[in-house]
C-alpha positions as a Markdown table, in Angstrom:
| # | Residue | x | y | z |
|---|---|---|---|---|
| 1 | Unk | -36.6 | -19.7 | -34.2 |
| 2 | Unk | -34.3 | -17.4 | -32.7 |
| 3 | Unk | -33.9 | -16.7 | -28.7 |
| 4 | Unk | -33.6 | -12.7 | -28.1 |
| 5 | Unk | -30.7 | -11.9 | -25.7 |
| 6 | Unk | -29.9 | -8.7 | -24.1 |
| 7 | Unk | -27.2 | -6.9 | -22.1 |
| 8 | Unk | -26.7 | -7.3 | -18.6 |
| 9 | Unk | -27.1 | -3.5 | -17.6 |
| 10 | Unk | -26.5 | -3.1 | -13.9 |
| 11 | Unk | -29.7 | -1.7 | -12.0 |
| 12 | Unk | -29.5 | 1.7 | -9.9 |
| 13 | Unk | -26.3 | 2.7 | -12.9 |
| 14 | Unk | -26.3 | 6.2 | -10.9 |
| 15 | Unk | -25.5 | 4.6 | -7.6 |
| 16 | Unk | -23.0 | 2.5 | -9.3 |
| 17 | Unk | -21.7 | 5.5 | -11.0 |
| 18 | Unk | -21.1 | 7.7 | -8.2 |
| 19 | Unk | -19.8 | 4.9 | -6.1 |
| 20 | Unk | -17.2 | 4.3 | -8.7 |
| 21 | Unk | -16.7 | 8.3 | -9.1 |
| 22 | Unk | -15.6 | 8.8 | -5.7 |
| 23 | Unk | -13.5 | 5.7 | -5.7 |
| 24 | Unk | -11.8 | 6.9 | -8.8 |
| 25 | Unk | -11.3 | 10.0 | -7.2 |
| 26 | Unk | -10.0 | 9.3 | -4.2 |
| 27 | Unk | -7.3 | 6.5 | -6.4 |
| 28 | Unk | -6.1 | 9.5 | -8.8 |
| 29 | Unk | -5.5 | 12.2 | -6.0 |
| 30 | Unk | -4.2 | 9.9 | -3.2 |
| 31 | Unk | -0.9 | 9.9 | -4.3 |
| 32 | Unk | -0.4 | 13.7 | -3.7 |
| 33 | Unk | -2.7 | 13.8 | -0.6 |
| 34 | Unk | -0.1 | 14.2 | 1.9 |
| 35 | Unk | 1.9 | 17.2 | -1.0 |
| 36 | Unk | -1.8 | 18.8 | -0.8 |
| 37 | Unk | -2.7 | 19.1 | 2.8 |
| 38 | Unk | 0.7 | 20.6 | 3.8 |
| 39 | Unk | 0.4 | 22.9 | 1.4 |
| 40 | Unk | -3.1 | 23.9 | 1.9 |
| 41 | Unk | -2.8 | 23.1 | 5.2 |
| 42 | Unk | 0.3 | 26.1 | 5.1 |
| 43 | Unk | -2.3 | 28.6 | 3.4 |
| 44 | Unk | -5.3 | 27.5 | 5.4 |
| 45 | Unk | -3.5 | 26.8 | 8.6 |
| 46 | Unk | -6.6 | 23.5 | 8.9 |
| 47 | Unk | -4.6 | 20.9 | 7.4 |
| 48 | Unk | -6.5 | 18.2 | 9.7 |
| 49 | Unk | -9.5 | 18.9 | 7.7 |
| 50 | Unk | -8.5 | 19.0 | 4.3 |
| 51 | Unk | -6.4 | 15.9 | 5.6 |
| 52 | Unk | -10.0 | 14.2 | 6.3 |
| 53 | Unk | -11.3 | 14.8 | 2.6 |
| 54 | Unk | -11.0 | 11.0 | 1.7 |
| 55 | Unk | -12.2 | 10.0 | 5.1 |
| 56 | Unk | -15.7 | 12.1 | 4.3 |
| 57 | Unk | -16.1 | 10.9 | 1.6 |
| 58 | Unk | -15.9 | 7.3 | 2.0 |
| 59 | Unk | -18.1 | 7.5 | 4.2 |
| 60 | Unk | -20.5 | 9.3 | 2.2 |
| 61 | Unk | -19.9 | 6.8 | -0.2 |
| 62 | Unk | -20.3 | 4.0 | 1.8 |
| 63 | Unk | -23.8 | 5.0 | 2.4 |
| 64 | Unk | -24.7 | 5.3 | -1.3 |
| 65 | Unk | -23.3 | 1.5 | -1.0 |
| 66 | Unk | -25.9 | 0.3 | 1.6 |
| 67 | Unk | -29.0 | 2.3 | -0.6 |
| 68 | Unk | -27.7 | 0.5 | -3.1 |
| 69 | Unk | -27.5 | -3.3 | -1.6 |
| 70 | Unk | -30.8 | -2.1 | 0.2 |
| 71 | Unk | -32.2 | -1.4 | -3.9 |
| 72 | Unk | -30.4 | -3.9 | -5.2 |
| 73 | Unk | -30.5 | -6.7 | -3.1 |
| 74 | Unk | -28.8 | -9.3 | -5.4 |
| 75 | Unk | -25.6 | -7.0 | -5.6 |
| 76 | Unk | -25.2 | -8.2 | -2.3 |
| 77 | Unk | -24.5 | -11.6 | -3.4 |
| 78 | Unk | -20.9 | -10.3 | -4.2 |
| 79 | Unk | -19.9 | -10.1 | -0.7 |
| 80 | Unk | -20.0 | -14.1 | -0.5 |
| 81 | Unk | -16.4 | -14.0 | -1.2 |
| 82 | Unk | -13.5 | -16.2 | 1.2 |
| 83 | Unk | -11.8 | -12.6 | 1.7 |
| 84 | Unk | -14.7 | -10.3 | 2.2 |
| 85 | Unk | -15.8 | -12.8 | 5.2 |
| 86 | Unk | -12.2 | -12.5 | 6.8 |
| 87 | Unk | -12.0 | -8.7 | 6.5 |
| 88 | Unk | -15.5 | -9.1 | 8.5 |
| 89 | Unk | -14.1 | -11.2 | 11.2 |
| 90 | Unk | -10.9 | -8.9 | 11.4 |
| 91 | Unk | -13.5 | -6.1 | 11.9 |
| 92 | Unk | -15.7 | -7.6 | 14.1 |
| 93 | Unk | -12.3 | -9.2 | 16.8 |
| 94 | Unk | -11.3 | -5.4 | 16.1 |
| 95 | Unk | -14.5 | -4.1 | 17.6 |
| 96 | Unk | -15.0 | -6.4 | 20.6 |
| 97 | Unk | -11.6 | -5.8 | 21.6 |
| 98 | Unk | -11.4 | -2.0 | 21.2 |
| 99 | Unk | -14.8 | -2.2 | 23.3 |
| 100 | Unk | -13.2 | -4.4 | 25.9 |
| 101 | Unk | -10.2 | -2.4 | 26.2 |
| 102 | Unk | -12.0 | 1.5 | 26.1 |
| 103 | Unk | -9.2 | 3.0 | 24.6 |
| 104 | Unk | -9.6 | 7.1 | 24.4 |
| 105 | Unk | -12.4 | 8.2 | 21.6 |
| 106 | Unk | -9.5 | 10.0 | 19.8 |
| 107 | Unk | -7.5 | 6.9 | 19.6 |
| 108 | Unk | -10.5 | 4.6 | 18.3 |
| 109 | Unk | -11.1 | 7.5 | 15.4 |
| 110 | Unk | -7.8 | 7.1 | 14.2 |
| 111 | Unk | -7.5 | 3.0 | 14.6 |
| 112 | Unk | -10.4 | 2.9 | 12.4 |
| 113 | Unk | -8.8 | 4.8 | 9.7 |
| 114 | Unk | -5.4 | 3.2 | 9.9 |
| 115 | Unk | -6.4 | -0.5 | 10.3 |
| 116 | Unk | -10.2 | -0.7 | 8.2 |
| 117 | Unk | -10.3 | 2.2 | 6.1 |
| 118 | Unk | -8.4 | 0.7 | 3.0 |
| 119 | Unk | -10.4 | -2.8 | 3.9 |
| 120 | Unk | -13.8 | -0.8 | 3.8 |
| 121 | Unk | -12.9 | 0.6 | 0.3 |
| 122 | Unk | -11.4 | -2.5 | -1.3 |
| 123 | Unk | -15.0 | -3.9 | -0.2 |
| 124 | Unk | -16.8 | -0.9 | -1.8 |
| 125 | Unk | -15.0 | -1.4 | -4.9 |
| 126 | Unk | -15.8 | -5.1 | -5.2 |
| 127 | Unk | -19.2 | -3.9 | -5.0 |
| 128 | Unk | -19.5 | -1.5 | -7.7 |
| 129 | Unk | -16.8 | -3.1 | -10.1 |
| 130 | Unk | -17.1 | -3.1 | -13.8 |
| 131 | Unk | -14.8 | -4.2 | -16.7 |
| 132 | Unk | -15.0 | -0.4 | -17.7 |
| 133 | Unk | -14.7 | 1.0 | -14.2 |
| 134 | Unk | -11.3 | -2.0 | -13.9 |
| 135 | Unk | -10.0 | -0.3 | -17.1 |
| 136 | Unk | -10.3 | 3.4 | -16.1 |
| 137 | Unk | -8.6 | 2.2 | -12.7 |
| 138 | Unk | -5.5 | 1.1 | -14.9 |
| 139 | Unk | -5.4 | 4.3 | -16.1 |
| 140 | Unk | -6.0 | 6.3 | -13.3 |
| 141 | Unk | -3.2 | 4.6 | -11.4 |
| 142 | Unk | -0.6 | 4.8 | -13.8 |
| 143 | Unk | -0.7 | 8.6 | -14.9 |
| 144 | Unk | -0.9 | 9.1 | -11.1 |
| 145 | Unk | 2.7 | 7.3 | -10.9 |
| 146 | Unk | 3.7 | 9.2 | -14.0 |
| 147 | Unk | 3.1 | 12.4 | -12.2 |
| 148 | Unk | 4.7 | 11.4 | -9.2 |
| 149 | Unk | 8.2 | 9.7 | -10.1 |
| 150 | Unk | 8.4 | 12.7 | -13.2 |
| 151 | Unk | 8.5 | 15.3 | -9.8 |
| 152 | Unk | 10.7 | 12.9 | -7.8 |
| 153 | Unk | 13.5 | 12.7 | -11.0 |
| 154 | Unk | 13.3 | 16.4 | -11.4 |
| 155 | Unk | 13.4 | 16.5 | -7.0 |
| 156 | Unk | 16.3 | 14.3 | -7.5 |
| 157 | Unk | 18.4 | 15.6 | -10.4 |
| 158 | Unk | 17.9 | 19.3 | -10.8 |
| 159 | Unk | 15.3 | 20.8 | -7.7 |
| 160 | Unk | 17.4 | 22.5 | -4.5 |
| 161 | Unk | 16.7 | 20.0 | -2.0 |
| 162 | Unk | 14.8 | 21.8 | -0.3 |
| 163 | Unk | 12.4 | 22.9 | -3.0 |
| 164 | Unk | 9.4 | 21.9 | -1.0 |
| 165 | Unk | 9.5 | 24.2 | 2.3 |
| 166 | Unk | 8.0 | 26.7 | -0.8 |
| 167 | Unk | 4.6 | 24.4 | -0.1 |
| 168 | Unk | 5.0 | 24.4 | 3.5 |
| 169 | Unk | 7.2 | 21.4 | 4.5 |
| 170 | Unk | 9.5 | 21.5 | 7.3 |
| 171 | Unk | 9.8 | 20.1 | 10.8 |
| 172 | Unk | 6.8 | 20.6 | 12.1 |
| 173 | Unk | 4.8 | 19.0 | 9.0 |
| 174 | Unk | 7.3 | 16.8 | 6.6 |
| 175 | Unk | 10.5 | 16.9 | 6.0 |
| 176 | Unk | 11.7 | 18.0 | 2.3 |
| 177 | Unk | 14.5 | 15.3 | 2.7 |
| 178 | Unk | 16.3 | 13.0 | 4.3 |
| 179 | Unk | 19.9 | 12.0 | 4.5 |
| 180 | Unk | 20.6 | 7.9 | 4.8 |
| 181 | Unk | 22.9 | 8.5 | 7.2 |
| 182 | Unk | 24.7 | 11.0 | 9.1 |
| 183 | Unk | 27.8 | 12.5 | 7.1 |
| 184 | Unk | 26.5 | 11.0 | 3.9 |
| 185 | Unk | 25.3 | 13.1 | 0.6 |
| 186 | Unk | 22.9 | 10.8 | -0.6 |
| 187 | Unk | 19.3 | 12.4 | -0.6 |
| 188 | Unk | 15.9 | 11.0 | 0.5 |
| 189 | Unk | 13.2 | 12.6 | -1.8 |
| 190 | Unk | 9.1 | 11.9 | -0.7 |
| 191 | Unk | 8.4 | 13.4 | -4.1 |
| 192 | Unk | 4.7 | 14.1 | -3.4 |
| 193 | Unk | 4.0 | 11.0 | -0.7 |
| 194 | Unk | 4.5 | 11.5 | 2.9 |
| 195 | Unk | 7.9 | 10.2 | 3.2 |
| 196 | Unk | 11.1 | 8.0 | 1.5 |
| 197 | Unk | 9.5 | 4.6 | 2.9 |
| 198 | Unk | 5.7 | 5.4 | 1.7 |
| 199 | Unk | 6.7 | 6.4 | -1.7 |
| 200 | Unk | 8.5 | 3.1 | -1.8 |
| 201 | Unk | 5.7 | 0.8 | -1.4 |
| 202 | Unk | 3.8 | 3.0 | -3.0 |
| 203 | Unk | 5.3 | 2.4 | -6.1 |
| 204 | Unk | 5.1 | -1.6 | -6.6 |
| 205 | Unk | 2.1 | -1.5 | -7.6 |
| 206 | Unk | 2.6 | 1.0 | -11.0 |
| 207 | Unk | 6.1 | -0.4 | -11.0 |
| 208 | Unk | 4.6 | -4.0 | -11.7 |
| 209 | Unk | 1.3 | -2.7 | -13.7 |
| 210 | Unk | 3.4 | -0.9 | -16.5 |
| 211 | Unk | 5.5 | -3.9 | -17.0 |
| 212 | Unk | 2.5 | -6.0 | -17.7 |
| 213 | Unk | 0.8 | -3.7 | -19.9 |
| 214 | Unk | 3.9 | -3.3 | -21.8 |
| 215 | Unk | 4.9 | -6.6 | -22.3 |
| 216 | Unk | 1.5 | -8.5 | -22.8 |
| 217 | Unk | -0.4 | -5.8 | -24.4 |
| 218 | Unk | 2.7 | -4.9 | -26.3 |
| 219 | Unk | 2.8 | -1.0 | -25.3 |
| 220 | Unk | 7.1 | -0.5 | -24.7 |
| 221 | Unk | 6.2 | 3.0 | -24.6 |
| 222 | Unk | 5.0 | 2.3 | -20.9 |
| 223 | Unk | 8.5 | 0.9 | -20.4 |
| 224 | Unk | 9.4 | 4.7 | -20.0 |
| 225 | Unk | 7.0 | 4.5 | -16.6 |
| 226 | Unk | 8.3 | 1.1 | -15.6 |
| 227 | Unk | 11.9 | 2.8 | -15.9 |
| 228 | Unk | 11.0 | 5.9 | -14.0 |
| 229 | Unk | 9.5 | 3.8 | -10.9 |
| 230 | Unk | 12.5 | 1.8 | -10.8 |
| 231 | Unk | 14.7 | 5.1 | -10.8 |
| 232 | Unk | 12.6 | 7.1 | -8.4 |
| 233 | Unk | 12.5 | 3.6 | -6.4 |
| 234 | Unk | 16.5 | 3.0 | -6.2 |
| 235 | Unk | 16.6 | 6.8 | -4.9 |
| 236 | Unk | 14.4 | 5.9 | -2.1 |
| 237 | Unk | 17.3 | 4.3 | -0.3 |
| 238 | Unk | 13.9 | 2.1 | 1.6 |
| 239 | Unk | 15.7 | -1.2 | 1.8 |
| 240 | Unk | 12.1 | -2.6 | 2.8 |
| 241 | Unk | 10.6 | -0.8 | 0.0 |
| 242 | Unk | 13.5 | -2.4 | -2.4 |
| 243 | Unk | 13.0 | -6.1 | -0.8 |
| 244 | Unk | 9.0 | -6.1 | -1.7 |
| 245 | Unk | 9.6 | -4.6 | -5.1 |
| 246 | Unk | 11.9 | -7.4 | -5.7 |
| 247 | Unk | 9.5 | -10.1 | -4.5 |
| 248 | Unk | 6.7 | -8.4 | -6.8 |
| 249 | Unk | 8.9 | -8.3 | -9.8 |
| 250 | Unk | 10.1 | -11.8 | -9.1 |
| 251 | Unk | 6.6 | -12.7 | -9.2 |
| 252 | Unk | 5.6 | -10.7 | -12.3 |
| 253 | Unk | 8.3 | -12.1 | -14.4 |
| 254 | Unk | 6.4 | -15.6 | -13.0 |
| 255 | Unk | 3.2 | -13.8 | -14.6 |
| 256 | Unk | 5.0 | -12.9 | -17.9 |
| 257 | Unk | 7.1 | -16.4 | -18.5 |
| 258 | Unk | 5.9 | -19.0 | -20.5 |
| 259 | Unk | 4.7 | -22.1 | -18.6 |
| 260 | Unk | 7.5 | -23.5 | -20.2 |
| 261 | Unk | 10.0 | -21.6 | -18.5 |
| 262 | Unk | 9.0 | -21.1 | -15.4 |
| 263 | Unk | 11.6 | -24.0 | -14.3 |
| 264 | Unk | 14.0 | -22.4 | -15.4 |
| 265 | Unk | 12.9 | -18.9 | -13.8 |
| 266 | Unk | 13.1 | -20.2 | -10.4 |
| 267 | Unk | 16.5 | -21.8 | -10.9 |
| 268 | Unk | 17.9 | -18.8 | -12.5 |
| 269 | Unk | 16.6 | -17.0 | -8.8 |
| 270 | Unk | 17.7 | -19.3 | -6.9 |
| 271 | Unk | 21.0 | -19.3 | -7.9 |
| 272 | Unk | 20.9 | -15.3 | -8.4 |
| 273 | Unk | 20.1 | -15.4 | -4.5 |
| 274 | Unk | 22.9 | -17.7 | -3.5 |
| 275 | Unk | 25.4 | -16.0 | -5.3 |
| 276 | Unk | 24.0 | -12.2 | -3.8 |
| 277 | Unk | 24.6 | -14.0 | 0.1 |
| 278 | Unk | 27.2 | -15.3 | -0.9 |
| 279 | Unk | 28.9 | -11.7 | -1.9 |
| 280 | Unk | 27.2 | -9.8 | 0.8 |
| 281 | Unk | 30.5 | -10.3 | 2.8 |
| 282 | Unk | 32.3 | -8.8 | 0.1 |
| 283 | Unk | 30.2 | -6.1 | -1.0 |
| 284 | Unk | 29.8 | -5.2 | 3.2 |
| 285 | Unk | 33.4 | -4.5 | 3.6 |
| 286 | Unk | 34.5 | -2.2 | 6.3 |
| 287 | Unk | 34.6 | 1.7 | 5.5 |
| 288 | Unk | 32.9 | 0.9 | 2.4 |
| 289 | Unk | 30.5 | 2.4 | 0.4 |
| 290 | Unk | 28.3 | 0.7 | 0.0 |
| 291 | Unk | 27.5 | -0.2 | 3.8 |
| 292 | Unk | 25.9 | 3.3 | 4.2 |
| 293 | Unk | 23.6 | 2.9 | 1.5 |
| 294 | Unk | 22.3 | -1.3 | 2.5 |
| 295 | Unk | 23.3 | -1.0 | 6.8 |
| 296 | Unk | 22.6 | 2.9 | 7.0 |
| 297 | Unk | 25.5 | 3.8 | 8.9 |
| 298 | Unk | 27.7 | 6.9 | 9.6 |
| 299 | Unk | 30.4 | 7.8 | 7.2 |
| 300 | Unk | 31.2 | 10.3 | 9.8 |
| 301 | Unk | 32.5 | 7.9 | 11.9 |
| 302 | Unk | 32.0 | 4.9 | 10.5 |
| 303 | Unk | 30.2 | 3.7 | 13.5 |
| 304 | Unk | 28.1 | 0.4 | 13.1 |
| 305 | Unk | 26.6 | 0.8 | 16.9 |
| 306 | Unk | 24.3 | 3.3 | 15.8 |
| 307 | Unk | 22.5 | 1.8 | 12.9 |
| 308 | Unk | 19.1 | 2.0 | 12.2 |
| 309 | Unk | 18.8 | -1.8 | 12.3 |
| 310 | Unk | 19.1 | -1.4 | 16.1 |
| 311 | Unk | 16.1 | 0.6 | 16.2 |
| 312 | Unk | 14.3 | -1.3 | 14.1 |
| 313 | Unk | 15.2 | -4.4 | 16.0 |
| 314 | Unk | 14.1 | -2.9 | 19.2 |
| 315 | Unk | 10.9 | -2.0 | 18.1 |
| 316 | Unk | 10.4 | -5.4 | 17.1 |
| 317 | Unk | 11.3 | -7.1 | 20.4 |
| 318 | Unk | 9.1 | -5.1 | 21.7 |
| 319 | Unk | 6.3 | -6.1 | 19.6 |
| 320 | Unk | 6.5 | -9.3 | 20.7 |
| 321 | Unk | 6.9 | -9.5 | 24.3 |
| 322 | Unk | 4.0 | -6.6 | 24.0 |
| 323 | Unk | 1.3 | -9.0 | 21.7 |
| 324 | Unk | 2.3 | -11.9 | 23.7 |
| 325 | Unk | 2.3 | -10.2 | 27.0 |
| 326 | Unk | -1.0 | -9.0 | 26.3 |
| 327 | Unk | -2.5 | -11.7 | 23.7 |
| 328 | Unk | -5.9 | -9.9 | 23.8 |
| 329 | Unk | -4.7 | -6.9 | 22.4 |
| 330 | Unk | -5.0 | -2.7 | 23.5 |
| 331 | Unk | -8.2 | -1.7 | 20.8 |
| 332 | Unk | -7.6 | 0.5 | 17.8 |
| 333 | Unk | -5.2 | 3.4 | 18.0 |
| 334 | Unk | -3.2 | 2.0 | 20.7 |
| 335 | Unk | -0.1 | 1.8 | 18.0 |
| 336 | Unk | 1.2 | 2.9 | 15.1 |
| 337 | Unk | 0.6 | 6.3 | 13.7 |
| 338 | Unk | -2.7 | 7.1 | 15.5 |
| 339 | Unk | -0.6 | 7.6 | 18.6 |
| 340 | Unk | 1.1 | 10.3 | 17.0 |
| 341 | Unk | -2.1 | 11.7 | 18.5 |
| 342 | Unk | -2.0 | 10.8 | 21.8 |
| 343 | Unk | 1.0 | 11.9 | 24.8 |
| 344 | Unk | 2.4 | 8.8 | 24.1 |
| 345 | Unk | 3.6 | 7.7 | 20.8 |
| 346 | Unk | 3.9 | 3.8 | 20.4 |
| 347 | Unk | 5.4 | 2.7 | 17.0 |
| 348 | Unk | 6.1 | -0.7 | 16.4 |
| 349 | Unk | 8.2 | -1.1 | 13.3 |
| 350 | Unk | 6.2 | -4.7 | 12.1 |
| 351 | Unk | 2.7 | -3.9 | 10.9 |
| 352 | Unk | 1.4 | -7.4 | 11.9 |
| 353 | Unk | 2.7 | -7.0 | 15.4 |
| 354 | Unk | 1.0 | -3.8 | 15.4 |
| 355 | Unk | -2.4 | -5.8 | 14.2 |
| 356 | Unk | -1.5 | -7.7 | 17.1 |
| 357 | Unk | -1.2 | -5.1 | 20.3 |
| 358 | Unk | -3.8 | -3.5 | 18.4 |
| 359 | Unk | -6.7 | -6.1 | 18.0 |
| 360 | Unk | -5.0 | -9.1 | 19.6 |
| 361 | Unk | -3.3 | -12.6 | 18.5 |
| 362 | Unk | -7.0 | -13.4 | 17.0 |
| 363 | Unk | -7.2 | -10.3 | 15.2 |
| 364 | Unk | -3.6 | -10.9 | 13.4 |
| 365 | Unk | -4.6 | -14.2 | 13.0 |
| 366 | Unk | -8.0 | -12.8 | 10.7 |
| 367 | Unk | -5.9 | -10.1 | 9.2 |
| 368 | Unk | -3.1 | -12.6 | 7.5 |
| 369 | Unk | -6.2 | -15.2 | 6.6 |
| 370 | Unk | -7.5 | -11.9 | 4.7 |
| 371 | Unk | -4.4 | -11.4 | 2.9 |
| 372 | Unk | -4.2 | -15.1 | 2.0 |
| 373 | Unk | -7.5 | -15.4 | 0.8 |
| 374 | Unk | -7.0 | -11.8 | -1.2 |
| 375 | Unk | -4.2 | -13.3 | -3.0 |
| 376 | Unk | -6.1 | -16.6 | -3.9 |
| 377 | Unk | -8.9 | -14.7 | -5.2 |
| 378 | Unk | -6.6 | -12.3 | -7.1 |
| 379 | Unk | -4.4 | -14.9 | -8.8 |
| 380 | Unk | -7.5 | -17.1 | -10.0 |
| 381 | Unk | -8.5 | -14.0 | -12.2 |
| 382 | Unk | -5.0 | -13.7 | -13.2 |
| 383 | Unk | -5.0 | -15.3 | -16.8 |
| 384 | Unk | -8.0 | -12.3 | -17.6 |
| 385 | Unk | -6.7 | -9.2 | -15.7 |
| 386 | Unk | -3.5 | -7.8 | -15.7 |
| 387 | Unk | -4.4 | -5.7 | -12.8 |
| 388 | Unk | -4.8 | -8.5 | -10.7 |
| 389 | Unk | -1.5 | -9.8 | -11.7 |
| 390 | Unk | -0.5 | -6.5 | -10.8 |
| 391 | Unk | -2.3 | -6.1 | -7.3 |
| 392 | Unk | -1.4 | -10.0 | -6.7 |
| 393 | Unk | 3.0 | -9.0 | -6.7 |
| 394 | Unk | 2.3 | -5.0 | -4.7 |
| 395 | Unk | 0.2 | -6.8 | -1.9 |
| 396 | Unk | 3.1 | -9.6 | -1.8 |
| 397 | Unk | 5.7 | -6.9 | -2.1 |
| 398 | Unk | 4.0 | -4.3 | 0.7 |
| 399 | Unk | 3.1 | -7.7 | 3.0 |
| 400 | Unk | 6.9 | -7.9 | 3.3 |
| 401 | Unk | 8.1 | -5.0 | 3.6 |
| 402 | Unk | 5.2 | -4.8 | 6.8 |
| 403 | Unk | 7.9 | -7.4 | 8.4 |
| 404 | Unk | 9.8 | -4.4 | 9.1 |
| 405 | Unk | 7.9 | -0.8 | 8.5 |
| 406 | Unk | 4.4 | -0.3 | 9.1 |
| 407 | Unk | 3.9 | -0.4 | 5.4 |
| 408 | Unk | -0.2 | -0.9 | 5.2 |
| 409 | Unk | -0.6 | 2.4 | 7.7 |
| 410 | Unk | 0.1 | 4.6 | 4.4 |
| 411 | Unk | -3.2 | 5.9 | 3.5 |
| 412 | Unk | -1.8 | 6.6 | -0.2 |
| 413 | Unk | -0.3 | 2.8 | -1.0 |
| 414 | Unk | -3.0 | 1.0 | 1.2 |
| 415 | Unk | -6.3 | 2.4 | 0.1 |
| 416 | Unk | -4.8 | 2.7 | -3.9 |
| 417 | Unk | -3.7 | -1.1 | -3.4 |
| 418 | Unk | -7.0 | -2.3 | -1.8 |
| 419 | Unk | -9.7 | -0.3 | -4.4 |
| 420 | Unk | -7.8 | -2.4 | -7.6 |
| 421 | Unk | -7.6 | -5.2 | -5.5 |
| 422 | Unk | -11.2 | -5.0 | -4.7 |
| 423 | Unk | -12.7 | -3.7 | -7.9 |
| 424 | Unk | -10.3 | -7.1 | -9.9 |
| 425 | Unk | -11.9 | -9.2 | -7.5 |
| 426 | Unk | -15.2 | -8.6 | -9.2 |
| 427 | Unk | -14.2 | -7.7 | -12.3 |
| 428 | Unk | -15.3 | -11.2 | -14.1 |
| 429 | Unk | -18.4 | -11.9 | -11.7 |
| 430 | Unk | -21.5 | -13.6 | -13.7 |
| 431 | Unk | -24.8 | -11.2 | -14.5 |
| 432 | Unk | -26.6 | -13.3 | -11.9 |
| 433 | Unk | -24.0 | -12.0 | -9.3 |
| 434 | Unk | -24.4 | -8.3 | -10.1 |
């Protein structure tokens, strides 16, 4: 006597299907958002509203999400995840305190899309994820970074630097390029992100995904991609940027080792670390080189007062006498680039101590518990999917680089970062989970 079996086919499949559509969507065209809205923003003179595009429609997408947990009742059962209930919290500390505090409407608007908007879609992906729906994620994220560092080496090797005031960049929008530092020759390309720093960040995550694919699924032809990140990368000159790609790589090459030699991985970092302090000195001299490009100072005058490390290191004192001054926090859009709105801009170059004048000690303290709990989930489906490997190294990569830029306030890194990271997380759930 045999027992008939069937398919697990998901119920509502054109709910799902949109959902995933737009989430797709938004993953493939993120990385030249901010190289479309100038430009159409230059023709159509609204760049705020075709700068809103993903904002509409996640939120048309998270209502197809509630018809479908409302139809599908079951599918809910995926949000009984560690992570999800800490992104929750983080929302819910984030709301009381921006009611408490009755920050300006304008400011709120913006908070939300800066500090939840790349939660609320990681969620959304979760919900709707798929092993098919994982796969075409892989691929929609890689030829995105193929695009993007093929323009930046051409930008970088054989464009006039200031090839993109032709689309509208400039001043008043974003600047073509950047120098390191005054006097210097050495270029800053944004290729199609919105600056240097965000195409950094942005780029662990292909960076680590190609080497994966190419090594465990024995592709080397991807090695061409994991090449070009690295180049495009380097050319950034975003020592933050370089410091989390380092830490993601370190912990892909953890991924990639067998158990076996994973002892002898660490050792071979640890003593690659020493002996990089231990030449710092030397490689630091004065009037050298190679000062300009790691401390950012003048070659014009070879003056090491004006470095951008003391602006960076003010902003941070001033993070923390701010979030401990006020431990309650300011509400959303009280920091970060949402001021950039208001008469007053208030950067803070940390992005937890922003999370913290933001939303309060409480609030950071949800936020890193997220992260935690992210990564947890993330490297348990590790042995399975090499996107969560993947998603596992950029969110440890971009978490440190947010010690000293605002790194998760990039629309383009965060929301790509968070939709993989979501849509892995439920990549291997049972049929009886949905």
């Amino acid at each position: 006597m045999t027992i008939a079996t069937r398919t697990h086919q998901p119920e509502n499949p054109l709910l799902v299907r949109s959902i995933q559509i737009s989430l797709l969507i938004i993953v493939a065209l993120m990385p030249f958002h901010a190289f479309l809205s100038v430009w159409l923003g230059s023709i159509t003179h609204h760049q705020a509203i075709i700068q809103a595009w993903k904002e509409a429609l996640l939120g048309l997408t998270s209502l197809v999400t509630i018809v479908l947990g409302i139809r599908d009742r079951k599918r809910l059962n995926r949000l009984h995840q560690p992570w999800v209930l800490a992104a929750g919290a983080f929302a819910l500390i984030a709301g009381l305190v921006t009611l408490i505090a009755q920050p300006p409407l304008t400011a709120i608007a913006f908070g939300l899309k800066t500090d939840l908007e790349f939660i609320l879609a990681g969620v959304l992906a979760l919900m709707v994820s798929t092993p098919k729906f994982h796969q075409r994620l892989v691929i929609a994220v890689l030829v995105g970074a193929a695009l993007v560092t093929g323009f930046d080496i051409i930008q970088i090797f054989l464009l006039p630097p200031d090839f993109l005031t032709h689309f509208g960049y400039g001043p008043d929008t974003i600047v073509p390029f950047q120098r390191i530092a005054a006097g210097t020759n050495a270029l800053r390309f944004p290729s199609t992100l919105g600056g240097p720093n965000q195409l950094g960040t942005y780029l662990i995550l292909p960076l680590c995904l190609s080497l994966l694919i190419a090594i465990r699924r024995r592709r080397p032809w991807l090695l061409v991609l994991t090449a070009a990140c690295a180049i495009s990368l380097f050319y950034t000159f975003s020592r933050a940027a370089w410091l989390g790609a380092l830490l993601a790589l370190c912990c892909t090459g953890f991924a990639l080792v067998p158990s076996r030699f994973k002892k002898h991985l660490v050792l071979a970092l640890g003593a690659t670390a020493v002996a990089a302090l231990l030449a710092l000195p030397i490689a630091l001299k004065p009037n050298g080189a190679l000062q300009y490009f790691l401390l950012h100072s003048s070659v014009a005058t070879h003056d090491q007062s004006n470095l951008s490390d003391s602006q960076h290191l003010s902003s941070l004192k001033y993070g923390v006498t701010a979030d401990t001054q006020t431990p309650l926090g300011h509400g959303l859009g009280t920091a970060g680039p949402a001021t950039f709105h208001a008469s007053a801009t208030n950067i803070i170059e940390d992005y937890y101590l922003q999370i913290g004048y933001e939303t309060g000690l409480l609030g950071l303290l949800a936020f890193v518990v997220m992260i935690v709990l992210l990564l947890k989930t993330l490297l348990a489906q590790a042995a399975s999917h090499l996107l969560a490997s993947a998603s596992a190294a950029a969110i440890l990569g971009i978490s440190l680089a947010a010690l000293v830029l605002p790194a998760w306030t990039d629309s383009s890194t965060a929301l790509i970062v968070l939709i993989c990271a979501g849509a892995t997380a439920g990549a291997s759930l049972k049929p009886d989970y949905v």
